[in-house]
Backbone as CSV, one residue per row, in Angstrom:
resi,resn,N_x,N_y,N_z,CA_x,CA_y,CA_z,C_x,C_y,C_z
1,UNK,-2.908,7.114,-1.626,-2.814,6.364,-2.861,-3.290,4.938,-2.631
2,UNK,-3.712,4.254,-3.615,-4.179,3.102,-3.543,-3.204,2.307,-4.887
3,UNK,-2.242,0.886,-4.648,-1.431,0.239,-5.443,-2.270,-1.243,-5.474
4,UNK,-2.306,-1.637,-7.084,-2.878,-2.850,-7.190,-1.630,-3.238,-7.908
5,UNK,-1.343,-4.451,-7.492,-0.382,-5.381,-7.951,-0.695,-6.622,-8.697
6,UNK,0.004,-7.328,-9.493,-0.212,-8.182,-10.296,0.889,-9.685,-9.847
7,UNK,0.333,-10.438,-10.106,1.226,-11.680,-10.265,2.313,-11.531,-11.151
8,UNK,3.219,-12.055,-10.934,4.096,-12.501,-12.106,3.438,-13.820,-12.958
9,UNK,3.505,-13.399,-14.180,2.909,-14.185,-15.091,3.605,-15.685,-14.672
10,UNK,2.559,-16.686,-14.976,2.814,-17.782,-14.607,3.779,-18.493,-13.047
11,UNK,3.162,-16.965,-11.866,3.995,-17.661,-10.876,2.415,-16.780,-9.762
12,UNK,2.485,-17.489,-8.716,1.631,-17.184,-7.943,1.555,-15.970,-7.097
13,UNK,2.696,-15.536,-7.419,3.391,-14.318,-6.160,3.664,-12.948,-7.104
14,UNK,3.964,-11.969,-6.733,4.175,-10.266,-7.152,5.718,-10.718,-7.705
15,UNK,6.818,-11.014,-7.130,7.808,-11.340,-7.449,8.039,-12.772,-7.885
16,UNK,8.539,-13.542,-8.830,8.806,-14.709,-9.203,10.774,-14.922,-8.713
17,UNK,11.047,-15.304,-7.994,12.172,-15.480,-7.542,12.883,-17.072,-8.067
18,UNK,12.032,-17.947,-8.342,12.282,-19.307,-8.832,13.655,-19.589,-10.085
19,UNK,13.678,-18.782,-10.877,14.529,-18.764,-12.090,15.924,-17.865,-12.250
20,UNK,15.907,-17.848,-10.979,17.476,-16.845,-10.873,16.771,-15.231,-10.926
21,UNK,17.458,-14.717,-11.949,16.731,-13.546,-11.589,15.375,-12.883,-11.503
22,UNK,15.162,-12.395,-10.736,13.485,-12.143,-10.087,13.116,-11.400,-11.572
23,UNK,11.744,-12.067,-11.838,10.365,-11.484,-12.933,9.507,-10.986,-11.631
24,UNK,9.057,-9.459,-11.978,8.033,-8.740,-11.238,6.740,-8.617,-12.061
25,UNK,5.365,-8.829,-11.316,4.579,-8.347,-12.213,4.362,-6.916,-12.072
26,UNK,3.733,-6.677,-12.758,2.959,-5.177,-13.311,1.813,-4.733,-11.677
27,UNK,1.803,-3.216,-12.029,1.110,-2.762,-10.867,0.371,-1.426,-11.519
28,UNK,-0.036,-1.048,-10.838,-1.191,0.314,-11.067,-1.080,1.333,-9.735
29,UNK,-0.879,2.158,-9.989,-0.840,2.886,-8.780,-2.127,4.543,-8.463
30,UNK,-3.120,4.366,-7.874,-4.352,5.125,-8.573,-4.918,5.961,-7.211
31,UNK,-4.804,7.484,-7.345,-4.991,8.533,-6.592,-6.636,8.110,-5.473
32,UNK,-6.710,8.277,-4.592,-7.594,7.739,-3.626,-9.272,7.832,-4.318
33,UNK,-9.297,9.078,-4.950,-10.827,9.333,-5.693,-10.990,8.667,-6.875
34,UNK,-9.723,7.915,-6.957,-10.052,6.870,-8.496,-10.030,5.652,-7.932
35,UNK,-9.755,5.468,-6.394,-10.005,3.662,-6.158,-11.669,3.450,-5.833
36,UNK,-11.897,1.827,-6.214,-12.742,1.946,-5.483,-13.211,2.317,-3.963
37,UNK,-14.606,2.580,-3.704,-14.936,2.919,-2.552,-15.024,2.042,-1.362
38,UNK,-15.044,0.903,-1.540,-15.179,-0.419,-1.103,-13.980,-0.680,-0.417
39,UNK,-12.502,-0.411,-1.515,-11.025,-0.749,-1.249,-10.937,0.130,-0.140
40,UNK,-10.417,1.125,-0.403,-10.860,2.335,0.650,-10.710,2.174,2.132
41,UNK,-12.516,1.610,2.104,-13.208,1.759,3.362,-13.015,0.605,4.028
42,UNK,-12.502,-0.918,3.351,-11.789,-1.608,3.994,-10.319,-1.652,4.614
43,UNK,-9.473,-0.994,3.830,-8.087,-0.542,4.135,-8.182,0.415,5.627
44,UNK,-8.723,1.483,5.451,-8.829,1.892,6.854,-9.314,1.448,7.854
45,UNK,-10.128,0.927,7.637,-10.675,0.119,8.665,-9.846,-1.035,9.284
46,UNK,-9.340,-1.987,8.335,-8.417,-2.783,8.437,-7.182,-1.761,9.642
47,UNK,-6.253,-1.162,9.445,-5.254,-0.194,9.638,-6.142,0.291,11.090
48,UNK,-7.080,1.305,11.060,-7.686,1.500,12.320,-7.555,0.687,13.183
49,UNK,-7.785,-0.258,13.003,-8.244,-1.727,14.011,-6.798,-2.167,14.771
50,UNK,-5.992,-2.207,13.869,-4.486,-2.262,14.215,-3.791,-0.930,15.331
51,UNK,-4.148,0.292,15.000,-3.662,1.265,15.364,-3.736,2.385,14.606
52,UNK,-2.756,3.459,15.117,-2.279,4.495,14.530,-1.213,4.658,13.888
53,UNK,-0.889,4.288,13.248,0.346,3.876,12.116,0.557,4.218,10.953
54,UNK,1.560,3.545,10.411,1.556,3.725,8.877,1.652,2.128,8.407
55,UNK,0.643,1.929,8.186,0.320,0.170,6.960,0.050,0.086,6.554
56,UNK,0.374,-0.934,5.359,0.183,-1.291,4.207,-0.708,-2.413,4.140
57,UNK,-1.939,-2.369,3.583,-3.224,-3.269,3.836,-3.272,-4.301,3.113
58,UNK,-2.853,-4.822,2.341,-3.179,-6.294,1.454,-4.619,-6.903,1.163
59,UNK,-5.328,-6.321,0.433,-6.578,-6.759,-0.044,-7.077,-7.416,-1.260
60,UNK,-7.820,-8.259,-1.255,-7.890,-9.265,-2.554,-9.353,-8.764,-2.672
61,UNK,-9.944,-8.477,-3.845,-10.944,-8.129,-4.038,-11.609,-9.187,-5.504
62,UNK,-12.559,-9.615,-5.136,-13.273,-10.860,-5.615,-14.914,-10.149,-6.177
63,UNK,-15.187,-9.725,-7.066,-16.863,-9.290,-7.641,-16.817,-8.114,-6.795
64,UNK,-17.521,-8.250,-6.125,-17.825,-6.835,-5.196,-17.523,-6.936,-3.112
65,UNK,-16.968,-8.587,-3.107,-16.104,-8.720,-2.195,-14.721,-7.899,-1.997
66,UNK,-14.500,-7.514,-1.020,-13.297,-6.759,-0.711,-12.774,-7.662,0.881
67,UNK,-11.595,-8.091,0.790,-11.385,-9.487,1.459,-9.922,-8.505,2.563
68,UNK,-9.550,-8.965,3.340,-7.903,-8.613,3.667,-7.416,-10.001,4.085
69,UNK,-6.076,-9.562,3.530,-5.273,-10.247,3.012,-4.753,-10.740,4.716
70,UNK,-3.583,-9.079,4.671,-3.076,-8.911,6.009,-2.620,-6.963,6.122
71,UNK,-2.635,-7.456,7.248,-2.049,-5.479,7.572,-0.626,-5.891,7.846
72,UNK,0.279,-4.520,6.846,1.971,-4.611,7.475,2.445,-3.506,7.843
73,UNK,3.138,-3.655,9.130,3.426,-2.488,10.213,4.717,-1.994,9.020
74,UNK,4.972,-2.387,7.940,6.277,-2.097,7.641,6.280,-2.337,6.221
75,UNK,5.187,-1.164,5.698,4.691,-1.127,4.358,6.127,-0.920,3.048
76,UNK,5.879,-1.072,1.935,6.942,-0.718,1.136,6.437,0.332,0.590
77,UNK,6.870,0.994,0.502,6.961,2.392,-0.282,8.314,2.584,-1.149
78,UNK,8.221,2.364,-2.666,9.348,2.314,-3.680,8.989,3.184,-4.201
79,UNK,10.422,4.272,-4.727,10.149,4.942,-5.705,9.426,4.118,-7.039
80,UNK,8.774,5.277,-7.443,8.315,4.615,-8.927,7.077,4.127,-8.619
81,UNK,6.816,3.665,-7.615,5.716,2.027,-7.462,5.176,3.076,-6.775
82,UNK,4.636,3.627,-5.718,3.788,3.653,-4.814,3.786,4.747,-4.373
83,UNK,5.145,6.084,-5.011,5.088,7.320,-4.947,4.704,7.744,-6.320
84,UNK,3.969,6.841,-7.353,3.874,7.225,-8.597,2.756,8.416,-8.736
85,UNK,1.765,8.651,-8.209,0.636,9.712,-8.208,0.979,11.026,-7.776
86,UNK,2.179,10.803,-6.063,2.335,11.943,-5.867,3.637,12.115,-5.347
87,UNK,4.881,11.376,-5.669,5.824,11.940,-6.255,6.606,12.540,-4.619
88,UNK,7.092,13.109,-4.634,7.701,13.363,-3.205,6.749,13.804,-1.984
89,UNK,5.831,14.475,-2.464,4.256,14.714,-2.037,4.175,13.300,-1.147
90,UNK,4.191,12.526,-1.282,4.024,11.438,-0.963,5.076,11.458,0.703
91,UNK,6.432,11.245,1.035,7.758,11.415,1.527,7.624,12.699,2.418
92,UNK,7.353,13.629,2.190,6.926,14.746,2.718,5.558,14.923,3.483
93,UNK,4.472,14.677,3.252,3.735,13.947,4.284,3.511,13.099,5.114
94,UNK,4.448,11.792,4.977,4.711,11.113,5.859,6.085,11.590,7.060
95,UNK,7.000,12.516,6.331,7.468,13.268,7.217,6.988,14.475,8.131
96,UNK,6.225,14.897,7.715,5.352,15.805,8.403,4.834,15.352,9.425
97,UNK,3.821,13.761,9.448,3.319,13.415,10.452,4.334,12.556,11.194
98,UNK,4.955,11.703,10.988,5.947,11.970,12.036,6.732,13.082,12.705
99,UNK,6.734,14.008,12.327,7.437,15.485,13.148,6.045,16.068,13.708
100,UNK,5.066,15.738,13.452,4.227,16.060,14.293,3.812,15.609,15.532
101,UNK,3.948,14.289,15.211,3.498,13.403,16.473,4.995,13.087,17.379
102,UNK,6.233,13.544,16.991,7.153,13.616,17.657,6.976,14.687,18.390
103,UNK,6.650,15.742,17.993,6.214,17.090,19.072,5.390,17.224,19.721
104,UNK,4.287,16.422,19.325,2.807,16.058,20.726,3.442,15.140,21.421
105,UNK,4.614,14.937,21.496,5.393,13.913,22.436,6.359,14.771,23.085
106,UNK,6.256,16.160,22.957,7.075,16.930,23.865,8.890,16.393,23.121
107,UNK,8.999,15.768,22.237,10.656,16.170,21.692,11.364,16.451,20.634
């Protein structure tokens, strides 16, 4: 899946924390053959470069620039937000490959 996030209106950040209780902006959450190709092929690459993992890529994309932000060893994955396309599908493949690569580890 690929998640584009939004500012909180009139605050610079995804979450606005300034006014007591947190304003979130709006997000999109869009199956891999509907992102761009560009986003994509920078995200993995980004993530490759780092390792074999599971991260969450941070990319700012500017005209037909595709920029990174930062890579996080310790992505968020929220219901609703970022399992929105595929739903436990989502939870279940990432459990899979960890029980996989726990057993090419002999335990």
């Amino acid at each position: 899946y690929v998640c584009r996030y939004y500012m909180s209106r009139g605050h610079w950040q995804i979450v606005d924390h300034s006014k007591g209780k947190p304003r979130e902006g709006a997000f999109d959450t869009l199956p891999l053959d509907e992102a761009p190709k560009a986003v994509v092929q920078t995200a993995l690459k980004a993530a490759n470069a780092i390792g074999n993992g599971l991260y969450g890529v941070d990319l700012k994309q500017t005209g037909r620039k595709v920029l990174v932000i930062e890579v996080n060893d310790n992505p968020n994955i929220d219901g609703g937000v970022e399992d929105k396309v595929t739903g436990a599908a989502l939870y279940q493949r990432i459990m899979r490959e960890f029980l996989r690569r726990l057993e090419a580890r002999g335990r």
